[in-house]
C-alpha positions as CSV (number, residue, x, y, z in Angstrom):
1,X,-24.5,22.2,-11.2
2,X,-21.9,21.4,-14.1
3,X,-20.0,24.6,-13.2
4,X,-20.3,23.7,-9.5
5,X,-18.9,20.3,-10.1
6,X,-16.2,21.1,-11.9
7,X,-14.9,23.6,-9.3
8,X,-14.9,20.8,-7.0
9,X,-13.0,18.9,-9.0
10,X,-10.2,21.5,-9.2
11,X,-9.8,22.4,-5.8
12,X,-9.6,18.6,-5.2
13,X,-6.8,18.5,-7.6
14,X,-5.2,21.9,-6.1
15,X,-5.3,20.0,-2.4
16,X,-3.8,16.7,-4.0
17,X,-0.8,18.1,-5.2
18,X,-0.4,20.0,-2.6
19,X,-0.4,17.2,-0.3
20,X,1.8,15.4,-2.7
21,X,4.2,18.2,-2.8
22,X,4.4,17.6,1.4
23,X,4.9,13.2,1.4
24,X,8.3,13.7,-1.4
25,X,9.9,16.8,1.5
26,X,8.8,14.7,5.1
27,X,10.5,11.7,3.4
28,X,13.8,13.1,2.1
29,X,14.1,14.5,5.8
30,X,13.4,11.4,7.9
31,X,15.8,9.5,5.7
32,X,18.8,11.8,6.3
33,X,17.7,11.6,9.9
34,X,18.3,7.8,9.4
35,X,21.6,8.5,7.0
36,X,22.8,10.4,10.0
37,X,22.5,7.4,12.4
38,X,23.7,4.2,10.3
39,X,27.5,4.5,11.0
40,X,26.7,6.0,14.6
41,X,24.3,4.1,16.1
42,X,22.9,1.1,13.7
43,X,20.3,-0.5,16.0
44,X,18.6,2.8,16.4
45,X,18.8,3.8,12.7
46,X,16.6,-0.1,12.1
47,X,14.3,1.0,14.6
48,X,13.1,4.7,12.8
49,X,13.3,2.3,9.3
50,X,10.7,0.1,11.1
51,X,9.2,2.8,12.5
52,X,9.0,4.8,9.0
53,X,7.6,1.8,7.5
54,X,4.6,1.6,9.6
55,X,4.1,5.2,9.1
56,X,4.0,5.4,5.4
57,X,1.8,2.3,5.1
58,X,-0.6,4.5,6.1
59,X,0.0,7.6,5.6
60,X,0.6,7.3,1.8
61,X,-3.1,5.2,1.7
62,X,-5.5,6.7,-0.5
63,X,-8.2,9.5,0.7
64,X,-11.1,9.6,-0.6
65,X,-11.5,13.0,0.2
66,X,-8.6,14.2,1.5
67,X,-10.0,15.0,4.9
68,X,-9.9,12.4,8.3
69,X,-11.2,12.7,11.8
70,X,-9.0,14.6,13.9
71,X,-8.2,11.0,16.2
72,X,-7.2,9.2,12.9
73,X,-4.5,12.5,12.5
74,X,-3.6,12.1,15.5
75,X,-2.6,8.6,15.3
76,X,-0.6,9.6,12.4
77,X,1.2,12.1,14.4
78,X,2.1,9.7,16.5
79,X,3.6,7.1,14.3
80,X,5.9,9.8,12.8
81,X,6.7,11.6,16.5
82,X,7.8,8.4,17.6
83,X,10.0,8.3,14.4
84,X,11.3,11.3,16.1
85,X,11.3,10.1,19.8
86,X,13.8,7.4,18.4
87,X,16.4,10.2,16.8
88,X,16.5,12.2,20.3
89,X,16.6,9.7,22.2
90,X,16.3,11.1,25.8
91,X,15.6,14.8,24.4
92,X,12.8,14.6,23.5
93,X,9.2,14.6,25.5
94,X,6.1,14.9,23.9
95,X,2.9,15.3,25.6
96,X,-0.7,15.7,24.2
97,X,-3.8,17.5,25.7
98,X,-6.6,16.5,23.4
99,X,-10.3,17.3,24.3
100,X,-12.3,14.6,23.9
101,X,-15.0,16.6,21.9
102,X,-12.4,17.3,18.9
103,X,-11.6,13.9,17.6
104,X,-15.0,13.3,15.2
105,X,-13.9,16.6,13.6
106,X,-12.6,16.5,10.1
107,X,-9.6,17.7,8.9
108,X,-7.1,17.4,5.8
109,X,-4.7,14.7,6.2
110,X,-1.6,14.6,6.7
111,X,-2.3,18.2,8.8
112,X,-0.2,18.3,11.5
113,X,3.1,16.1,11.0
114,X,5.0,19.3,8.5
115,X,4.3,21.7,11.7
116,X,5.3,19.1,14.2
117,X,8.2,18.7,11.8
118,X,9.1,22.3,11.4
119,X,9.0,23.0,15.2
120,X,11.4,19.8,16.0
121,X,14.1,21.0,13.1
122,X,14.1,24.6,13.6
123,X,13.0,24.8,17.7
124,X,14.4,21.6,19.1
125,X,16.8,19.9,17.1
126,X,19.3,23.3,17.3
127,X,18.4,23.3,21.3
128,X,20.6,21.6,24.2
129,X,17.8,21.6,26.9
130,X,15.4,19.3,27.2
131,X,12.9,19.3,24.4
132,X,9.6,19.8,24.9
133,X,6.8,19.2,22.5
134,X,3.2,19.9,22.8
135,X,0.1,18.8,20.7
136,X,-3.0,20.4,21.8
137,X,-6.2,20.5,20.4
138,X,-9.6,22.0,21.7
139,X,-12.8,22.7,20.2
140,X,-14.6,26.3,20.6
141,X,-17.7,26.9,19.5
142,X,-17.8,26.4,15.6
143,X,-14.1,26.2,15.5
144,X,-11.3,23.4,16.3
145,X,-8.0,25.0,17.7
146,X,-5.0,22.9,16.8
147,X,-1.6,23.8,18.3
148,X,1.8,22.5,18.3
149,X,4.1,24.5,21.0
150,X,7.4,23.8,21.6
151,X,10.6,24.8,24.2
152,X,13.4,25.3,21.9
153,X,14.8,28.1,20.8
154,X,13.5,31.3,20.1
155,X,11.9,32.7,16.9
156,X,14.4,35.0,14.8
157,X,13.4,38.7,14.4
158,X,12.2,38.0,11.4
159,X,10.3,34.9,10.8
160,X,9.9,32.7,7.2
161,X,7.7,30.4,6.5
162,X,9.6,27.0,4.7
163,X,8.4,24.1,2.5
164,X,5.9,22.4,5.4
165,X,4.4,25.8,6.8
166,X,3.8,27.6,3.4
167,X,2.3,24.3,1.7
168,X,0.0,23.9,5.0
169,X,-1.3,27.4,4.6
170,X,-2.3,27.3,1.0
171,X,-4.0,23.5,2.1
172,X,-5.9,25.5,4.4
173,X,-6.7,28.1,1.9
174,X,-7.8,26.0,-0.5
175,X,-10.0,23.7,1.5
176,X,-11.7,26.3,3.6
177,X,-11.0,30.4,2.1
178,X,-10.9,32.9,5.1
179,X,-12.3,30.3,7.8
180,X,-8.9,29.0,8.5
181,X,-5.7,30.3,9.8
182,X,-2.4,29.3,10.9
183,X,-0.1,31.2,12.3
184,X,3.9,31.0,13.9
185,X,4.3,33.1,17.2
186,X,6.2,33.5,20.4
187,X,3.8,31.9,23.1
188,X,4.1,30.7,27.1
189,X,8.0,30.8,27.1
190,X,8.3,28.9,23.7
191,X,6.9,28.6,20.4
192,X,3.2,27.8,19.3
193,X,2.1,27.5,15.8
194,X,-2.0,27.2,15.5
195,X,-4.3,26.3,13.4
196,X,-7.8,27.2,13.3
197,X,-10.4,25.7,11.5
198,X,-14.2,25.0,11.1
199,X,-14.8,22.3,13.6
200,X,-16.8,20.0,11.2
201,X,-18.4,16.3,11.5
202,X,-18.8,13.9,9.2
203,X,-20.6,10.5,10.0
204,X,-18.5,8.5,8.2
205,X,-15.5,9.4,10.3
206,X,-17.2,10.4,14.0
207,X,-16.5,6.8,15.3
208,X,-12.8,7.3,14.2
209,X,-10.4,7.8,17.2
210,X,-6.8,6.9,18.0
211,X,-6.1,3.9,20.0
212,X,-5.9,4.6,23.9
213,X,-2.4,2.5,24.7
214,X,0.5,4.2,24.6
215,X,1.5,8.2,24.7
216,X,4.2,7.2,22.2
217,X,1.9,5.6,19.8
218,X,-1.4,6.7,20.1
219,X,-2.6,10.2,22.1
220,X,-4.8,9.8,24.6
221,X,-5.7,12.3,27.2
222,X,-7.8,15.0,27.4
223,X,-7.4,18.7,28.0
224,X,-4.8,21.0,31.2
């Protein structure tokens, strides 16, 4: 039990600093978005402040164990997509298709915002269209399917995984071994990275859900 215990205790640590090695790189990268907009357009630059703000108060909260429902993520995702919304202005269109069965299930916080983040820089910031960004998530038997597509450009010939994606990956291996997976691929004319793993409910977080108001701030439909 001893031995059992303290194994616990080290992967806890492993995912902590981890997940501290994530808030230090999301921060330093909204802020130069901000940096970039103070001389060019100041009333926009106080509104992602104000908007970063909200998010860290509660993204930087303490976890007791790291993990949230999948709804309380999500809300989370919102308050930093809407950071994002702000910097593209009228580029930018997110949508979500969220099955109602996948927001009880657990997941490590903080998830989804680095691959959100990687697929705005490196798919949608460097495109001239009109962006597109999809969160999707659906539950499958034992598994929940999380994935972030996007319209931007292309993935290179040969693809590398940065900061957000590579620190994701070892989350996920540390938390769950070989029953998760993420993985960057070409997918229905743009870009999808997904995540897989163990759809799992805990009753302390089941009732947790994102608010139902607004796309911008809080997901809210289901599935298509």
């Amino acid at each position: 039990i001893q031995a059992a215990r303290l194994a616990q205790q080290a992967t806890q640590s492993r995912l902590d600093a981890l997940a501290a090695r994530l808030e230090p790189h999301f921060l330093f990268n909204t802020l130069q978005s901000v940096s970039a907009l103070v001389d060019r357009d100041p009333p926009r630059a106080r509104t992602m402040l104000a908007q970063l703000g909200d998010l860290l108060r509660d993204a930087l909260a303490p976890s007791e164990s790291g993990d949230v429902a999948l709804g309380e993520e999500l809300r989370l995702l919102a308050l930093y997509l809407a950071i994002e919304e702000t910097r593209f202005a009228d580029r930018l269109h997110v949508t979500w298709e969220i099955a109602s069965d996948t927001r009880s299930c657990c997941v490590p916080r903080f998830l989804l915002q680095p691959i959100a983040e990687n697929a705005l820089r490196h798919g949608l910031a460097p495109y001239t269209g009109a962006g597109q960004l999809c969160i999707r998530a659906i539950r499958d038997a034992n598994c929940l399917k999380l994935v972030v597509w996007n319209n931007g450009l292309p993935l290179p010939g040969t693809v590398t995984y940065g900061v957000g994606l590579t620190t994701t990956r070892e989350r996920l291996t540390t938390r769950y071994g070989s029953d998760a997976s993420l993985e960057l691929a070409a997918a229905d004319g743009g870009t999808a990275t997904t995540i897989v793993v163990p759809a799992i409910v805990q009753p302390s977080t089941a009732t947790s859900s994102a608010p139902s108001s607004a796309p911008s701030s809080a997901p809210s439909s289901d599935g298509g």
